[in-house]
C-alpha positions as CSV (number, residue, x, y, z in Angstrom):
1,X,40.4,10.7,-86.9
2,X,37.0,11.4,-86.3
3,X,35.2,11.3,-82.6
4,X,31.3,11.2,-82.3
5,X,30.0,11.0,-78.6
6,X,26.5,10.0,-77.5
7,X,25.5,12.0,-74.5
8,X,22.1,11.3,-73.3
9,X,22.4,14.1,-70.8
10,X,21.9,17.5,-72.2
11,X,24.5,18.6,-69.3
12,X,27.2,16.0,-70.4
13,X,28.1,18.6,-73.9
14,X,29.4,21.4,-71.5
15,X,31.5,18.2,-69.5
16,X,33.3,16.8,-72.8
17,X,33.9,20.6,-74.3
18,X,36.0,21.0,-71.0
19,X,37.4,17.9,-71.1
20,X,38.5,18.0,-74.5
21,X,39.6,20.7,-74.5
22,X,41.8,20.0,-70.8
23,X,43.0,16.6,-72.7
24,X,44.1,18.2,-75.6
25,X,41.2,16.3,-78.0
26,X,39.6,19.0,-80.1
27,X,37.0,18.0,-82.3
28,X,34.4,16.0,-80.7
29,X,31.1,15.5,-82.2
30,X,28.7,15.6,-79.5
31,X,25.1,14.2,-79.9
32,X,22.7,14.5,-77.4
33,X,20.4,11.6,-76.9
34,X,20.1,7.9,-76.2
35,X,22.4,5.4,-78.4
36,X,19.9,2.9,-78.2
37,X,16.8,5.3,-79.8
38,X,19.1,7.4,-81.8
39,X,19.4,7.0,-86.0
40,X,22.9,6.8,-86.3
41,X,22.4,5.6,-90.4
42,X,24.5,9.0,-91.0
43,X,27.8,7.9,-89.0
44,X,30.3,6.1,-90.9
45,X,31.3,2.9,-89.2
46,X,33.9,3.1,-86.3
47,X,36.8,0.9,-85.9
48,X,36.1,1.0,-82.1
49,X,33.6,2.1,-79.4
50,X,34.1,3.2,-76.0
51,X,31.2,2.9,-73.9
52,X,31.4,5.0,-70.2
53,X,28.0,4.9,-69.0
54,X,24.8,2.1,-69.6
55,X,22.5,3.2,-67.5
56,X,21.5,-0.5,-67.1
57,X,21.3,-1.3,-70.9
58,X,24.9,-2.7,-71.4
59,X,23.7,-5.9,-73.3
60,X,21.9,-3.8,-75.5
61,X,24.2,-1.4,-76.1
62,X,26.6,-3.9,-76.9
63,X,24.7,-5.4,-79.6
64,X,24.0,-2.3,-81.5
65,X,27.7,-1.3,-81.3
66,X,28.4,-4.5,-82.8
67,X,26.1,-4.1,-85.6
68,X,27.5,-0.3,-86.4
69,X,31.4,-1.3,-85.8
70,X,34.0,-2.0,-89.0
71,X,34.5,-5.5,-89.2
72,X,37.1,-6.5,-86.2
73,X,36.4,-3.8,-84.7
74,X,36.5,-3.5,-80.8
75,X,34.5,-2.2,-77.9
76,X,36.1,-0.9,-74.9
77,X,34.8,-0.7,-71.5
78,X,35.8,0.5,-67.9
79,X,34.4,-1.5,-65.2
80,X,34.1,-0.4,-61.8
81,X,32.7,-2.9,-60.4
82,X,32.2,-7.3,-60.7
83,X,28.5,-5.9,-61.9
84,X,29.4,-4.4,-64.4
85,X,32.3,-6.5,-66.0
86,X,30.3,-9.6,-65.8
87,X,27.5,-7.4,-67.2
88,X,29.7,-6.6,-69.9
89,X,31.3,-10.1,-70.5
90,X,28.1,-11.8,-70.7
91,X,26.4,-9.3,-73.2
92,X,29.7,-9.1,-75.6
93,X,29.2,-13.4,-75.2
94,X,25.7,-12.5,-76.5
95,X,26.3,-10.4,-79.1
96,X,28.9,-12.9,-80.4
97,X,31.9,-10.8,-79.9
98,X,35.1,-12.7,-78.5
99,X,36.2,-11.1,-75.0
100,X,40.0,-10.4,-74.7
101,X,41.9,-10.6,-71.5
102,X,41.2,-7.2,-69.3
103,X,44.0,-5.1,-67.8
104,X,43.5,-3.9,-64.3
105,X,44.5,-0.7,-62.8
106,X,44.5,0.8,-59.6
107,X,46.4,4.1,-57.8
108,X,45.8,2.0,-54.4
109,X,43.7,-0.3,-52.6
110,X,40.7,1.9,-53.7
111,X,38.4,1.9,-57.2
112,X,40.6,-0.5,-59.3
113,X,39.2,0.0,-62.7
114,X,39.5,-3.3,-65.1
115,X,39.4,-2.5,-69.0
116,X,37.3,-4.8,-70.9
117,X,37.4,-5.0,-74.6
118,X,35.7,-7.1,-76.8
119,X,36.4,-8.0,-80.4
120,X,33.8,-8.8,-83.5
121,X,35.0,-11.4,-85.3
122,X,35.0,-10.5,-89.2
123,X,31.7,-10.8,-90.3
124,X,32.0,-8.7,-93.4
125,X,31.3,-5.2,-94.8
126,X,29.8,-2.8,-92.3
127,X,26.5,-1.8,-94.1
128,X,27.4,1.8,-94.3
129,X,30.7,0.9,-95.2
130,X,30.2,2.2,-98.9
131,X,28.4,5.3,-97.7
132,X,31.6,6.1,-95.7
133,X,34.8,5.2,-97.0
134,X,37.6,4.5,-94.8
């Protein structure tokens, strides 16, 4: 399995080397830079996408994971607040991606998180799809 990470932090590579290497998940490709500016033509296609911060962009960065992700593929996202899960309900809507039912979960009565995931309806071959074979 392969694992590619946009970071646009600089400081965030040092923060996943230790994590991954805490959590046991070697291997992470790290690129430093904004997802939304970044030529990602080079990536083969991912089956899903996980998407942590947004920095305000989460419509947008829904739609260009949508255009890079394997047909059916999914995006997953952890909300924190009603912000940002109607933030990320309306963009996925936008983008033409079918919400699923979120799962909520919560150690107490503090910062429940809710998991969103949205699902792109088979639309055909990813483009890079013969670059990168499965």
């Amino acid at each position: 399995m392969a694992v590619v990470s946009f970071e646009i932090r600089p400081e965030g590579r040092e923060l996943t080397n230790i994590n991954s290497r805490r959590f046991g998940a070697p291997g992470i490709t790290m690129l430093i830079g904004d997802f939304l500016q970044a030529d990602a033509s080079h990536l083969p296609c991912p089956d899903a996408i996980f998407i942590g911060g947004h920095g305000g962009h989460l419509p947008q960065i829904l739609a260009r994971a949508k255009e890079a992700l394997r047909p059916e593929g999914c995006i997953v996202f952890n909300s924190v607040s009603e912000e940002s899960r109607t933030a990320f309900v309306r963009g996925a809507e936008a983008a033409g991606m079918d919400v699923q039912p979120s799962v909520r979960i919560a150690l107490n009565d503090y910062n429940p998180i809710e998991i969103l995931k949205s699902h792109a309806p088979h639309r055909g071959c990813c483009l890079r799809d013969e670059a990168f074979p499965k």
